[in-house]
C-alpha positions in Angstrom: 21.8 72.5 118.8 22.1 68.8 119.8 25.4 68.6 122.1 28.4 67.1 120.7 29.9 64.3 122.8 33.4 63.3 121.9 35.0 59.9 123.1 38.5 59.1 123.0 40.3 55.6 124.7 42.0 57.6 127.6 45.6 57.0 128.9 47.1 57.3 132.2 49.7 59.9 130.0 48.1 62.9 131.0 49.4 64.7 127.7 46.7 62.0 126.3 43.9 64.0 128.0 45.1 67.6 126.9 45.9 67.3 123.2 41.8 65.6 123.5 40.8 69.0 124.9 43.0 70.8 122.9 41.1 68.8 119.3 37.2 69.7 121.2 38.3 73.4 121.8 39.4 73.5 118.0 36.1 71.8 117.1 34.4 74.6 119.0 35.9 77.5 117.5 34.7 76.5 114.1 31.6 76.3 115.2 30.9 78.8 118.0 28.1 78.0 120.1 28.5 74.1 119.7 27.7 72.7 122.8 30.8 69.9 122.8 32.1 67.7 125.3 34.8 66.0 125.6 34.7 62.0 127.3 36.9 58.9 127.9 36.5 55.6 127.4 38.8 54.7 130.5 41.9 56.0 132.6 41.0 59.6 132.0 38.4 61.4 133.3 35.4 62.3 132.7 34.1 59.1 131.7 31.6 58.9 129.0 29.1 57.6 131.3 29.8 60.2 133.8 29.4 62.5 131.1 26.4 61.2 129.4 24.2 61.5 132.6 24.3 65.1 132.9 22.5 65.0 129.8 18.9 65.1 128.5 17.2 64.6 125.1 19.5 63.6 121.7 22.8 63.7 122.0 25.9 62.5 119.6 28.4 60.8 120.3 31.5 61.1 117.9 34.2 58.0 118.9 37.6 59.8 118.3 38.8 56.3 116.8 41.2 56.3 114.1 39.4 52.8 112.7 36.6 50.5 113.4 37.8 47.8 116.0 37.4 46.3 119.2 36.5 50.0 120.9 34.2 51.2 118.2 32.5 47.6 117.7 32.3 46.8 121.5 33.1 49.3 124.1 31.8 52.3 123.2 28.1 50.8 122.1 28.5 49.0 125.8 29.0 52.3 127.2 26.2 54.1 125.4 24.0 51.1 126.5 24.4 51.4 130.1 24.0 55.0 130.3 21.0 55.3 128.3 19.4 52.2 131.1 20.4 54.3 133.7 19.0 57.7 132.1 16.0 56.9 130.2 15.4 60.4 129.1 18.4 60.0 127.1 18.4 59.2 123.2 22.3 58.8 121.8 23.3 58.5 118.4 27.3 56.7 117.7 28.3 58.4 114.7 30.8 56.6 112.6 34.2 56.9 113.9 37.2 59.0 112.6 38.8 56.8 109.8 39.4 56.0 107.4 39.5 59.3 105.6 41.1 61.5 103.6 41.2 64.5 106.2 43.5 62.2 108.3 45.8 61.2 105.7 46.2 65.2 105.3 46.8 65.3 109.2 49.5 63.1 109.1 51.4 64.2 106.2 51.3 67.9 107.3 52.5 66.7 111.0 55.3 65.0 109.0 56.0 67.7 106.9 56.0 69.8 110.2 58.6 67.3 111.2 60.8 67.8 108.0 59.6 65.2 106.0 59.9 66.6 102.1 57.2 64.5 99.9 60.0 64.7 97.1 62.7 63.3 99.2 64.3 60.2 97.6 66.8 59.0 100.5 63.8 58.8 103.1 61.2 55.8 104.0 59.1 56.7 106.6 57.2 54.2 108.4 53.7 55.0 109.3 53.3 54.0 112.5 49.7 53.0 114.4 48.6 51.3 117.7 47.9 47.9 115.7 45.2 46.1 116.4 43.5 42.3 116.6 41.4 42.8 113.8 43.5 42.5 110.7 41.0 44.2 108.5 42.1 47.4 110.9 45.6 46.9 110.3 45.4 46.3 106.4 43.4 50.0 106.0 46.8 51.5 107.8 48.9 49.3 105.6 46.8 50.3 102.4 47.4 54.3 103.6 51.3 53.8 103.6 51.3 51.8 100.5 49.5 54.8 98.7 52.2 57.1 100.1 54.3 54.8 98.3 53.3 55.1 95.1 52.5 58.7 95.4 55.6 60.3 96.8 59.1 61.0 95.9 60.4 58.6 98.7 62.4 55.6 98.9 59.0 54.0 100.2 56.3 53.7 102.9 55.4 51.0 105.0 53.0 50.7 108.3 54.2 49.6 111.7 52.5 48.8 114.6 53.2 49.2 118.7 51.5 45.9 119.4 49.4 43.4 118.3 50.2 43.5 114.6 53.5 43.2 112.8 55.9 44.6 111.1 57.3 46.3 114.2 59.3 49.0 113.7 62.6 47.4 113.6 61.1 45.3 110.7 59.6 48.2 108.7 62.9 50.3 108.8 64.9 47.1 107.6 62.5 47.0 104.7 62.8 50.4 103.8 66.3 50.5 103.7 66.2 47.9 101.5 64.3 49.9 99.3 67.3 52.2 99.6 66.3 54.6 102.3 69.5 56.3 103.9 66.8 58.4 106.1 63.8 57.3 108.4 60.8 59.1 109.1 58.1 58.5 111.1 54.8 59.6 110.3 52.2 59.2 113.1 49.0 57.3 113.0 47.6 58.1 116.4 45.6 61.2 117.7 47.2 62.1 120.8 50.8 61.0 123.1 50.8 57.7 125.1 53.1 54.9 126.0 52.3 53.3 122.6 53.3 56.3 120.5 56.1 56.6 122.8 57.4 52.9 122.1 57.2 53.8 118.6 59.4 56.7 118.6 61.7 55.1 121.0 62.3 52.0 118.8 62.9 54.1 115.9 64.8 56.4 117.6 67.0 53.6 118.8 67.9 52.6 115.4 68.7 56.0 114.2 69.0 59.0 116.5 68.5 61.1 113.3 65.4 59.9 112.9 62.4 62.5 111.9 59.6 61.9 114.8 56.4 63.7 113.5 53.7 64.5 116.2 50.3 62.9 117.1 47.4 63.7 114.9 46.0 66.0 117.8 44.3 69.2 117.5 45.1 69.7 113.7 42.0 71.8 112.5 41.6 68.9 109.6 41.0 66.1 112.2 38.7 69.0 113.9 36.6 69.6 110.7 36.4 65.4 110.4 34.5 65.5 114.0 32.1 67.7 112.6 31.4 65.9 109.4 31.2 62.9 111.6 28.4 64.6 113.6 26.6 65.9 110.6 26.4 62.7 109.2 24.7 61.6 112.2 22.4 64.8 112.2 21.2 63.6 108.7 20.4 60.0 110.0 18.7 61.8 112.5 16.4 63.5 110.2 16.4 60.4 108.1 14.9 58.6 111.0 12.2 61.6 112.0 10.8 62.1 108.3 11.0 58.0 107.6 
């Protein structure tokens, strides 16, 4: 079985680095006997290169991105890059990274619901909160998700936030929803493991009501697990694809 190679960004939160473990131990117990590894970008160990030189032959590498940006665009094909220079007997294939997708959508309501979130509950907004990011095209898929939830739920409304380089903030997204009525705030999550920017999140909502529903990181949620899989199956087939062509 071609070896699974997971990447994530890395944080200097070490709670970062576990709940990435924790979502590659998940992944290997649905499919026992997976050879999977886990990787990092930067800040955490072990680095992707690091982890990339022990290796021989094809390999996959699944970027444990919630959207195509900067990292997905840039970094990680960088990374790849310089490892396969330095270890010629090395062929890698970037599979397409986590989102946009349905299975994360289910993630994050269930680690809202987890929260106490009811989807039929008319006094609440809940901000879906993200890491933002310079390319707007990013930022409008989050915005699109929270605008669905919108439409679809029983809430006063939906909107997406960001912790940096996008707007609204949160302040801004919880003055909109309680426009829209909303006596309660929520905050769904839109990013797959603890850090300082989920943490600025939940602080700033927290600050503006101490009542305020938190829900957890995407993390090891067995949907985001089964996504990783059908990320490196989809890169299996282009394999193939490539060998019969």
């Amino acid at each position: 079985m071609i070896p699974l190679v997971a990447v994530a960004h890395g944080s200097r939160d070490p709670r970062s680095a576990a709940t990435i473990t924790a979502l590659v131990d998940v992944v290997k117990a649905l499919r026992p006997g997976m050879d999977a590894r886990v990787s990092f970008m930067d800040l955490s160990a072990p680095r992707l290169g690091d982890v990339l030189a022990g290796l021989r032959g094809p390999v996959v590498v699944v970027p444990l991105l919630l959207g195509r940006a900067y990292h997905a665009k840039v970094d990680v094909p960088a990374l790849v890059r310089e490892a396969s220079l330095r270890n010629p007997r090395l062929s890698v294939t970037v599979s397409d990274v986590l989102g946009p997708s349905s299975w994360l959508e289910s993630a994050a309501l269930r680690r809202l619901n987890t929260a106490g979130a009811a989807f039929d509950d008319s006094s609440l907004g809940v901000v879906l909160a993200g890491a933002g990011s310079s390319d707007a095209r990013a930022n409008a898929r989050v915005a699109a998700i929270a605008e669905r939830w919108s439409v679809q739920s029983g809430w006063s409304g939906a909107v997406a936030a960001f912790a940096a380089s996008a707007t609204p903030d949160v302040p801004t997204a919880v003055a909109a929803l309680r426009e829209r009525g909303a006596s309660r705030i929520a905050v769904a999550s839109w990013f797959l493991a603890p850090g300082l920017l989920p943490d600025r999140v939940y602080e700033a909502a927290l600050a503006l009501d101490p009542h305020a529903l938190i829900a957890e990181p995407l993390g090891a949620d067995p949907g985001v697990a089964e996504l990783v899989l059908h990320r490196y199956d989809e890169a299996l087939q282009g394999l193939d694809l490539e060998r019969t062509g």
